[in-house]
N, C-alpha and C positions, 0 to 999 in steps of 0.2 A: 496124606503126608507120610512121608518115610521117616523112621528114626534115624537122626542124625548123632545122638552118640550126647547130645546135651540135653539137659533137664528142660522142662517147659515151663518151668517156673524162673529158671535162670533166663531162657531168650524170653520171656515176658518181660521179667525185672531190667534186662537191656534194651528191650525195643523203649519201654516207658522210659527209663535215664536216656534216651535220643529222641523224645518226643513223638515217636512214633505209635501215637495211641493205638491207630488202626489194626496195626501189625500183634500192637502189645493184645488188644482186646483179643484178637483169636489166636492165640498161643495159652491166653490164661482162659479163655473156654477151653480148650481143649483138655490143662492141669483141672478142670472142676468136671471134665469127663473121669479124669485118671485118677483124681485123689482132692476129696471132698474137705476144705481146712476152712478153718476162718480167715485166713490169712488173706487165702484164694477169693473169699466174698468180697474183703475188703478191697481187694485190689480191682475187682470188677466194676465195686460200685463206685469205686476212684476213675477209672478208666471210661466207665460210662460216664462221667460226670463231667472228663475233661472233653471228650466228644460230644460235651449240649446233648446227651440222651437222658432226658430227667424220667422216661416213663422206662425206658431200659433199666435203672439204675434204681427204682423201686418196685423196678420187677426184681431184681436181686435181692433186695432185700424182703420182698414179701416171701420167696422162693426159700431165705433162709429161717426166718423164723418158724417156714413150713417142717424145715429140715430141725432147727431145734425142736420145737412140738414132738415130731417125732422123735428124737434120740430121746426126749425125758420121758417117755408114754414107756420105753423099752427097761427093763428093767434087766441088761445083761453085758456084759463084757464090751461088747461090742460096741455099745454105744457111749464110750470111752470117748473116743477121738472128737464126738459132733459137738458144737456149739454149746450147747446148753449143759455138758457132763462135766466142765470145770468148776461149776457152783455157781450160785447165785450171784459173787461178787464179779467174775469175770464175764458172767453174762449179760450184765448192767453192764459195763464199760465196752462190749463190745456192740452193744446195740447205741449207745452214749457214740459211739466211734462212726456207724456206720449213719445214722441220722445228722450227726456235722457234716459228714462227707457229703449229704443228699441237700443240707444245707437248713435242714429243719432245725433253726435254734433252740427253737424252744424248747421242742420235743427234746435235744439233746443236752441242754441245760439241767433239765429234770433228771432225766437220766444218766448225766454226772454227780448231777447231789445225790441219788439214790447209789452209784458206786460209792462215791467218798465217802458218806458213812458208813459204810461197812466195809471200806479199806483197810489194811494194816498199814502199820506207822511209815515212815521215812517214803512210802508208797502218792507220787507227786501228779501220774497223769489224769484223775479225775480231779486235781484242781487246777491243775491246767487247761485241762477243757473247759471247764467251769470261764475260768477266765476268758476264753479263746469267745466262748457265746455270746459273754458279757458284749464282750469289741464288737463284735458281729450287729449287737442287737442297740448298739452305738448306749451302753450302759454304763458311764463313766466312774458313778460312783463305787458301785459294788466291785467293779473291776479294779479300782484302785486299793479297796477293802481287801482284797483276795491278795493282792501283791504285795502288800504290806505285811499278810499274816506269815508269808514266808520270807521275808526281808526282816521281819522285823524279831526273828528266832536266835540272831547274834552270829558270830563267828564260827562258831561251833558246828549249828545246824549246815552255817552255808558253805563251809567245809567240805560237810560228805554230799552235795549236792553236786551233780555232774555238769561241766561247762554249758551243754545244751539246753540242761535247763534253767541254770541263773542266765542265757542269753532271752530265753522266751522269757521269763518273769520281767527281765530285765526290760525288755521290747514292749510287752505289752503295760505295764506299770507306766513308761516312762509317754504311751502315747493316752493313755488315758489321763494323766497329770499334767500331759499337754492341750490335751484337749478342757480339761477344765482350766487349767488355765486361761485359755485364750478366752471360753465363755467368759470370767467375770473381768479380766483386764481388759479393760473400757479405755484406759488412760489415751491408748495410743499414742505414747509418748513411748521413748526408748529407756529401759529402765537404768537407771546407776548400776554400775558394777557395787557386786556386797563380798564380802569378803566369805571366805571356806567356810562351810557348814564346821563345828568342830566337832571331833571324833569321828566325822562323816559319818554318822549313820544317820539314816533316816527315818522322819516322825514316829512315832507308836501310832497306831492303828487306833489306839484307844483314844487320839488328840482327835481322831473326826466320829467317833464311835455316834449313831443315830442320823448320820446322814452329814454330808459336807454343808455348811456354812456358805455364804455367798460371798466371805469377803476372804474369801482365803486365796486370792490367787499368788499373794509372794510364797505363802509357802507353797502353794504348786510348784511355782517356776524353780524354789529350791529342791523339791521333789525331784521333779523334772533332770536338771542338772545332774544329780546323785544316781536316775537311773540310767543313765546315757553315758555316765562314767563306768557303766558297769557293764553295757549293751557291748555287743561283738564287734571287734574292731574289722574293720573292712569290708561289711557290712553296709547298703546302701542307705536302710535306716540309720543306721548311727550317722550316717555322713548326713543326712537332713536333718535329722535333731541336730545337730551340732552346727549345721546353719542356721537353722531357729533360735537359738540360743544366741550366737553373735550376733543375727538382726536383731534382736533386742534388746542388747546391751551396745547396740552402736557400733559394732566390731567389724566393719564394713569390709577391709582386704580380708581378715578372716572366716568372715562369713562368703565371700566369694571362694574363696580357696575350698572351702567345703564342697559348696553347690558344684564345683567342677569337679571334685574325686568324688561324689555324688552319681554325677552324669556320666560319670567314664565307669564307674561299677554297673551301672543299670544299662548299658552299651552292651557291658559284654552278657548279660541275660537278658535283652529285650530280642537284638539283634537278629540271633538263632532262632527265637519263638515264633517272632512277628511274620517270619517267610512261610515257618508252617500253619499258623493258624492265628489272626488277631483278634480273635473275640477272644481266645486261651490266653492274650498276650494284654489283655483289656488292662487287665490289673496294674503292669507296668505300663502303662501308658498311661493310668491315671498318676503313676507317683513321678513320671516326666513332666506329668502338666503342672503337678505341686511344685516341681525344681523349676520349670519355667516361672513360676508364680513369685516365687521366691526370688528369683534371678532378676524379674520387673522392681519387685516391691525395693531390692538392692539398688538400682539403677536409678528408680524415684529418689531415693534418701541420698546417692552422690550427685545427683545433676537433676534435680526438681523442674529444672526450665526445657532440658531434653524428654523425659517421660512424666509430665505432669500427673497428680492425682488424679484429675477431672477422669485423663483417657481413661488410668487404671477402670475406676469408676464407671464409665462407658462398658469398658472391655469383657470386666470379670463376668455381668450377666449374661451375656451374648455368650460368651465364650462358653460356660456353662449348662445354656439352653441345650447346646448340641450335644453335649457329653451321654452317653446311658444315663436315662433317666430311671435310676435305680436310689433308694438308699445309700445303700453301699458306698454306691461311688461318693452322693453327694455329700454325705458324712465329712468322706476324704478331702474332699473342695473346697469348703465351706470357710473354714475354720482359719486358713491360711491368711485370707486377705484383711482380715483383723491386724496384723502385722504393720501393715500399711499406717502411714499419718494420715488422721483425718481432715480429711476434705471439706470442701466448705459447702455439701450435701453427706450427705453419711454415707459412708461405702457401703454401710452393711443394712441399709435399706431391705425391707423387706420383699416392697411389695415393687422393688427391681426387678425379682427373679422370677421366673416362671415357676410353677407348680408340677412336678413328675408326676404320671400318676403310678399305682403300685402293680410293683408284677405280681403274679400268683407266686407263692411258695417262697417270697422276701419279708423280712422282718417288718413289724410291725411301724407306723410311723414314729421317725425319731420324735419323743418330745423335746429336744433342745434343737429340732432345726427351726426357723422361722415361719410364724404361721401359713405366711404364702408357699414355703418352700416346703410345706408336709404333704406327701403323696394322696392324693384324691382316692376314699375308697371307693 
């Protein structure tokens, strides 16, 4: 390759914003010929991870801890710039960084709580990974504990806190407050309209402190509400919560009006993905199936006689079988069709649904999916 006059970090960083991993992968091999960063690991083991190379992308990282080991063993100047010479607290969050990317929650769970307590103050991304695991590892409770501890600091705190990250507390609070939700609302009935939380803020951390309660899901749903006020407007998540929200308080044209600015935002990021690669584009396609989900469960509640519960009921397991039989995804699935009135069989039948079994290197089984529905080890 000749020198073209631009950085190799710059046309990596461009091939990867055009989804050009391939390209992007050997342009940032070549910047870890030139100049050895964390930066550069990180983006390799990102890079490898969107091209499905899981053994490539723990060879980088085994490669770098080879490289920290070494810089800390060197007692000189020089070993300034590697991995391991910013201290201990930076080397925890970058090994914390490099294990979520690999997809290892656990490991990087662990390795978040070991950053954050030895963080300095107003210092937010080992509790956001924190958070980030929790979802991952489909952990409702503590996930909602952690969002609260930064929601719940007042105006003040959430003030100096930068947009991006009251959108992620925001996003991720608002789906684990939805997801508890859904578990204990049984009614399936559409709930009344209640009136404005006052002062809007929401609950103290300390109202559910030792673990959530099984009967709390109004105050979820008001949870719920209060984070999705807060979530990034324009945003495809905000637009599904916000048709979750009018399906359950009956809000039928409103809740359509959603699920369509919904499916027109997830257009224009599916669209480009899915021509380069659909497994990379998997993700969106399961929160299409959720909008479709939603878009039936709609249909059912205005015209009962054209999309009866029975089919839903028929459909939802079938439809599901074929999906990646991963966690992940089923987490994302599951939880929707709850929404639905109940039928005169239970929609959420257990032992409807087939069984996934688990891939190597995926989170543990959910315990809140249904017994039938827990990955076989």
């Amino acid at each position: 390759d000749k020198p073209i006059g631009i950085a190799w970090r710059t046309l990596g960083h461009l091939a990867q914003r055009c989804n050009a991993y391939a390209k992007a992968l050997h342009y940032v091999e070549i910047e870890l010929d030139v100049s050895y960063t964390p930066k550069t690991i990180e983006a390799l083991i990102s890079i490898n991870t969107q091209l499905s190379h899981a053994e490539a992308a723990k060879g980088v990282l085994e490669y770098a801890r080879q490289q920290e080991n070494a810089a800390g063993a060197k007692d000189s100047p020089s070993a300034s710039p590697r991995v391991g010479a910013a201290g201990s607290v930076a080397s925890a969050a970058l090994q914390a960084k490099w294990q979520e990317q690999l997809g290892d929650w656990t490991a990087a769970l662990q390795a978040y709580e070991k950053a954050e307590k030895e963080a300095h103050p107003g210092e937010w991304e080992a509790h956001l990974g924190r958070m980030r695991c929790h979802a991952a590892l489909d952990e409702w409770e503590p996930l909602l504990e952690l969002a609260l501890e930064v929601t719940d600091r007042g105006p003040t705190i959430a003030a100096t806190l930068s947009p991006e990250i009251r959108w992620e507390v925001s996003s991720l609070g608002a789906s684990a407050s939805l997801h508890l939700a859904l578990r204990t609302d049984h009614s399936g009935q559409p709930a009344r309209s209640k009136p404005g939380l006052v002062g809007g803020s929401l609950p103290a951390s300390g109202k559910f402190g030792g673990g959530l309660p099984a009967d709390v899901d109004e105050d979820m749903w008001d949870v719920t509400e209060q984070y999705v006020a807060m979530m990034r407007p324009g945003a495809v998540q905000e637009a599904k919560m916000r048709a979750v929200l009018h399906l359950r308080r009956d809000e039928l044209p409103a809740a359509r009006t959603h699920i369509e600015r919904a499916m027109r935002l997830l257009d224009a990021e599916l669209t480009p993905l899915v021509g380069e690669s659909y497994q990379r584009a998997y993700g969106l396609m399961v929160s299409l199936q959720q909008l479709a989900e939603l878009e039936e469960i709609l249909e059912n509640r205005m015209s009962p006689a054209t999309l009866p519960t029975s089919r839903l009921v028929a459909l939802w397991p079938s439809r599901l079988g074929g999906c990646a039989r991963g966690v992940d995804v089923w987490t994302e699935l599951l939880p929707f069709p709850r929404l639905a009135p109940p039928p005169t069989q239970p929609a959420a039948n257990p032992s409807a649904f087939p069984a996934p079994p688990q891939k190597a290197g995926t989170p543990p089984a959910a315990p809140h999916l249904p017994p039938r529905c827990r990955p076989t080890q």
